[in-house]
PLY file of the C-alpha trace (Angstrom):
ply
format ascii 1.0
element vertex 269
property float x
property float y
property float z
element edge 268
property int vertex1
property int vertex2
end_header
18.92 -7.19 -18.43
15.51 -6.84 -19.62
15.50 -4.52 -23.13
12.83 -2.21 -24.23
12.15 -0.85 -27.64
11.39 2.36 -28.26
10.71 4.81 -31.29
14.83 5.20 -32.72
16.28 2.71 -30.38
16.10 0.53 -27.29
16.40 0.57 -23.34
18.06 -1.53 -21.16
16.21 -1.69 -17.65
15.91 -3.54 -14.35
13.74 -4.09 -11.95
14.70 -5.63 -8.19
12.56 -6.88 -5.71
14.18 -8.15 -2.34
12.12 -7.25 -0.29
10.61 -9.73 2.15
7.82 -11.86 1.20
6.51 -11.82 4.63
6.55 -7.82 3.75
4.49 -6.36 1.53
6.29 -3.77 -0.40
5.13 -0.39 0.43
6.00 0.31 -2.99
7.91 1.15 -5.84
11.05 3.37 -6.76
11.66 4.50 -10.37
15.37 6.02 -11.13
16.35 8.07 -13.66
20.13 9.30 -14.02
21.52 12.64 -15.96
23.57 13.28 -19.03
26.80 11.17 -18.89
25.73 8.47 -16.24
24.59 5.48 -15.74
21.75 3.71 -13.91
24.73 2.06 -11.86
24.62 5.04 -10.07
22.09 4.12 -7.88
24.38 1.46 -6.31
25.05 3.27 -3.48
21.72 4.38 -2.67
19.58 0.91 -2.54
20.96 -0.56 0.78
18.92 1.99 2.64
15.82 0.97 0.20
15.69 -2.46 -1.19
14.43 -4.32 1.67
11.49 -1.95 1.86
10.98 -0.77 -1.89
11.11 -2.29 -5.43
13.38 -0.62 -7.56
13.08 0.01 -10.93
16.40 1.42 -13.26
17.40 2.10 -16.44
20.11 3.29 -19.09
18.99 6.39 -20.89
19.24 6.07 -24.86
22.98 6.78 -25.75
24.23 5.47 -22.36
25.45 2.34 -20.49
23.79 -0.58 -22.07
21.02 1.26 -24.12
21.23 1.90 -28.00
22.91 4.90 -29.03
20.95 7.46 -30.98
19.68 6.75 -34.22
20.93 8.91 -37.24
18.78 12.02 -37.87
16.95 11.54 -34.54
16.25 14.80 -32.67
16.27 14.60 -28.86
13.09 16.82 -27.28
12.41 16.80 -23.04
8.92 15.08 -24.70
10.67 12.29 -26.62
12.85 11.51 -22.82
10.01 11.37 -20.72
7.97 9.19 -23.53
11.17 6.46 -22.80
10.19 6.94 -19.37
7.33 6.14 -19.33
7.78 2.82 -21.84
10.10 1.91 -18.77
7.02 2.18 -16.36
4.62 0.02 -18.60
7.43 -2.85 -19.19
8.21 -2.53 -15.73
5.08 -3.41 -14.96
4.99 -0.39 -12.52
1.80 1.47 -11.48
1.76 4.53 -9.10
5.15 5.35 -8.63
7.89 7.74 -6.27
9.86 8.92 -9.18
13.51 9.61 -8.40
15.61 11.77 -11.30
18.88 13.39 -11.56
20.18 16.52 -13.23
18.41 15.91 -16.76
16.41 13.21 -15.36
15.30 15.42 -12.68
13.28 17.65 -15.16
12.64 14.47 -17.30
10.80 13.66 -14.21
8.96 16.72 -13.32
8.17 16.55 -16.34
6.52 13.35 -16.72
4.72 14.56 -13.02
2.87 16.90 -14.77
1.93 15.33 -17.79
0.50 12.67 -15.77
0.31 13.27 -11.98
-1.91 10.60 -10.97
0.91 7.96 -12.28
3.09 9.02 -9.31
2.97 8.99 -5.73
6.10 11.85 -5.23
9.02 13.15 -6.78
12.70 13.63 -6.00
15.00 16.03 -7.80
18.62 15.69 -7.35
21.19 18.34 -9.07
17.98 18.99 -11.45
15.76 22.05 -12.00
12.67 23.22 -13.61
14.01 25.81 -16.20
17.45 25.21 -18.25
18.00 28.58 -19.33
20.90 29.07 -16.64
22.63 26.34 -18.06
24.96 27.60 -21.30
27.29 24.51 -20.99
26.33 23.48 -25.41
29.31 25.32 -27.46
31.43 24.22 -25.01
30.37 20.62 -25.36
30.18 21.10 -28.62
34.00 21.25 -29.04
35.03 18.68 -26.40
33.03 16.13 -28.18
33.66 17.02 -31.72
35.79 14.24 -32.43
32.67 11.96 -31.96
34.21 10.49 -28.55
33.42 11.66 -24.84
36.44 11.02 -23.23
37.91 14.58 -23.30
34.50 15.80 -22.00
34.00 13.43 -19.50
37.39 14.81 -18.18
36.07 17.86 -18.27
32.89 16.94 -16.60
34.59 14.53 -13.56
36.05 18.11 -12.40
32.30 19.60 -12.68
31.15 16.72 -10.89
32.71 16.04 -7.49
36.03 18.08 -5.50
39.37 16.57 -5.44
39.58 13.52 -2.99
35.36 13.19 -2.95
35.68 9.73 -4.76
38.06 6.99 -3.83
40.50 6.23 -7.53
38.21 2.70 -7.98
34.90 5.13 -7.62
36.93 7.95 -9.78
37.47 5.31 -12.66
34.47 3.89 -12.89
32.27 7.22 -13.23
35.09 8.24 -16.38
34.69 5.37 -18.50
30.88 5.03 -18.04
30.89 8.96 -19.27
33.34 8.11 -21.75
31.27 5.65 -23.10
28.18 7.43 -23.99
26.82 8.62 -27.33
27.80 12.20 -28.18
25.19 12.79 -30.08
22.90 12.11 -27.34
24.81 13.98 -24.82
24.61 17.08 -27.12
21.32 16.71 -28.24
19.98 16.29 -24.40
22.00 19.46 -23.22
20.12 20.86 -26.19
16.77 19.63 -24.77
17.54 21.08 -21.48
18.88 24.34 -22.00
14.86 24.74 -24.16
13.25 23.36 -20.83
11.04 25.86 -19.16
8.11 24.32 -16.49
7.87 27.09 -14.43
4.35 27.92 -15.67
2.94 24.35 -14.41
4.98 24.19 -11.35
1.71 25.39 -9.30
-0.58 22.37 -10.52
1.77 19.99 -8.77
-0.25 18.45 -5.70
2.15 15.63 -3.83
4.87 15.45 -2.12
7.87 16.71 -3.59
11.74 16.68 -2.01
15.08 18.55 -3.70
18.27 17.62 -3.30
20.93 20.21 -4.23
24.60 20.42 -4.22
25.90 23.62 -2.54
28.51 23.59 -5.58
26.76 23.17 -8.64
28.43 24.83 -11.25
25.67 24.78 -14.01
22.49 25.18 -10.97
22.49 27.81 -8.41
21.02 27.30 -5.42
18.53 30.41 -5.72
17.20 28.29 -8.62
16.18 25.36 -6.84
14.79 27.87 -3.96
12.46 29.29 -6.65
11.67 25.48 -7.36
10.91 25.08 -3.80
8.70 28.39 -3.92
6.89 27.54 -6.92
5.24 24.21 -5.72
3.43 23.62 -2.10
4.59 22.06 0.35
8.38 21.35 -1.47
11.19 20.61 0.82
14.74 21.35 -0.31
17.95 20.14 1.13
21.12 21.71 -0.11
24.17 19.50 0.88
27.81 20.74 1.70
30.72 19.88 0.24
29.11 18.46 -3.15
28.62 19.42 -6.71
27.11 17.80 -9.95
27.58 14.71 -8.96
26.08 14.95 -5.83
24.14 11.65 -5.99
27.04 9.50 -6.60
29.62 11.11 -4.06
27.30 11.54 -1.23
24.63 8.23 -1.90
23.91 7.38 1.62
23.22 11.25 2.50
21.02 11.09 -0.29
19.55 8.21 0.57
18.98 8.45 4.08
16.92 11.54 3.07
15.12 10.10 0.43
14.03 7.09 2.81
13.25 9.44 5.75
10.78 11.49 2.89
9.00 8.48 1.99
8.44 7.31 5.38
6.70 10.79 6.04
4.67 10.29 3.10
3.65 6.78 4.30
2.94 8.16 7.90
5.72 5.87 9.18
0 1
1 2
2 3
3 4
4 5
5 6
6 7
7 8
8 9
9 10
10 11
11 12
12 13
13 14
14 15
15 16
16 17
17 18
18 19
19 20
20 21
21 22
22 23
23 24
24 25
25 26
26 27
27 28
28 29
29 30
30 31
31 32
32 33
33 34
34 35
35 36
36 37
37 38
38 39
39 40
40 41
41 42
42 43
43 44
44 45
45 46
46 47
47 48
48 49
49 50
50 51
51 52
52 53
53 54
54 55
55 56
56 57
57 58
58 59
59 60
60 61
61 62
62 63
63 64
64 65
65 66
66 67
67 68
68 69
69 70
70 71
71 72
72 73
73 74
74 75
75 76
76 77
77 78
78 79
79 80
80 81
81 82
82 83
83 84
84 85
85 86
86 87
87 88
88 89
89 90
90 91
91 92
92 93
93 94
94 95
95 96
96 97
97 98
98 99
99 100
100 101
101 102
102 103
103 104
104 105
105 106
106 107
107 108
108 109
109 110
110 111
111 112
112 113
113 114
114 115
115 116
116 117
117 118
118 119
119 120
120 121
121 122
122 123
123 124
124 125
125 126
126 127
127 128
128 129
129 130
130 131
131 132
132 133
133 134
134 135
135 136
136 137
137 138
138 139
139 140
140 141
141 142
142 143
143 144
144 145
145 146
146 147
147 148
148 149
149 150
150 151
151 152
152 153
153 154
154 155
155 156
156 157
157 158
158 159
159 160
160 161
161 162
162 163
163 164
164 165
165 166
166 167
167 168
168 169
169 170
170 171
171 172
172 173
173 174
174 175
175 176
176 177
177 178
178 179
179 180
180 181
181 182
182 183
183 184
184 185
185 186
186 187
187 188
188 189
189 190
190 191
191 192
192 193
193 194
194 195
195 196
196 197
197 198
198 199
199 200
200 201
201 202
202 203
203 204
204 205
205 206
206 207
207 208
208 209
209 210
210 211
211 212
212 213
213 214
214 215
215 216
216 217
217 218
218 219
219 220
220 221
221 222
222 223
223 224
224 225
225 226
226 227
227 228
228 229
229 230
230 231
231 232
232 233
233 234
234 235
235 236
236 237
237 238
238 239
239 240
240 241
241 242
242 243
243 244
244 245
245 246
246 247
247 248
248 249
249 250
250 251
251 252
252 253
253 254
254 255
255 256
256 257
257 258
258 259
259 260
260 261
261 262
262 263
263 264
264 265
265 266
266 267
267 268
């Protein structure tokens, strides 16, 4: 995969185009996953996309294939959406529909606002606007004080989908790419998050925006995401039963489907 450098580290990214050359492209898709995942995530969601979309993913600093975090380096919502944005330029990306999860939600409302005529929509899965609601730190703090993840990312897989949502192959495979990740960087993200507050810019957003929720979540209600939906015209929200924090990895093709059904809308198709 294609690597990126970036100020205290690197990015590993990818970018896919299948889709026919007798086809334009109608456009292009830019992924981000949360705190503790991977951009393998996104598996599960391309079949409904790829022949119609270019995709564009990546591994967050401290995760999958990236670089972990550099010593001394302190993680800000700023610093995140600045990677993101190095992933657009190498990417060779212009206007985008920006895709984010959890922490990559708001990494991507984020980098909406900064720059809203980058960005043709935005979808928020499991992710919100403020992070005051979620007090998940001390308790991280402890699980991962032994400078490995895999006790948290037991304690996460629990947060993250019911019993019996994921078949054992699907199970193992979201454990050891949490277990793998850089405490530091899932610490210093929650950190990030928890200080997040874009509630006050929420009303300059102007194009098309779709949330995806879990009706589970146990670190974001669903009044929260309703006040999301509230704050910015037009916003759709879909709150999906049976699911929690992992939401876009147990219930991809839901996701998906919706996703693909938005951006037809936007296109007029």
């Amino acid at each position: 995969m294609p690597r990126l450098s970036v100020p205290d580290g690197a990015l590993d990214y990818e970018m896919i185009d299948l889709t026919p050359p007798w086809s334009p492209p109608r456009g292009t898709i830019v992924f981000h996953h949360g705190l503790g995942s991977t951009r393998g995530i996104w598996a599960g969601w391309l079949p409904a996309l790829i022949s119609g979309y270019r995709i564009v993913t990546f591994d967050m600093r401290g995760h999958g294939a990236s670089v972990r975090l550099g010593a001394g380096t302190t993680l800000t919502l700023d610093m995140l959406t600045d990677d993101l944005f190095a992933v657009l330029g190498a990417a060779g990306a212009g206007r985008v529909h920006l895709v984010g999860e959890s922490i990559g939600g708001t990494i991507a409302l984020n980098a909406v606002l900064r720059v809203p005529d980058r960005f043709a929509s935005l979808t928020v899965s499991n992710g919100a606007h403020v992070g005051a609601t979620i007090q998940s730190v001390q308790n991280w703090r402890g699980l991962l004080a032994g400078g490995d993840a895999t006790d948290w990312s037991l304690h996460m897989m629990g947060q993250r989908f019911h019993p019996g949502a994921l078949g054992q192959e699907a199970w193992d495979w979201y454990h050891a790419q949490q277990s793998a990740c850089d405490p530091a960087v899932l610490i210093g993200g929650m950190v990030a998050l928890v200080g997040a507050d874009l509630r006050p810019r929420l009303g300059t957003l102007a194009l098309p925006v779709l949330l995806m929720h879990p009706d589970n979540s146990p670190f974001i209600p669903v009044p929260l995401m309703a006040d999301f939906r509230d704050r910015v015209a037009g916003a759709r929200l879909h709150v999906i039963g049976h699911s929690r924090h992992g939401l876009p990895f147990s219930h991809a093709e839901d996701c998906a489907a919706l996703l693909s059904k938005f951006l037809a809308k936007i296109e007029g198709g």
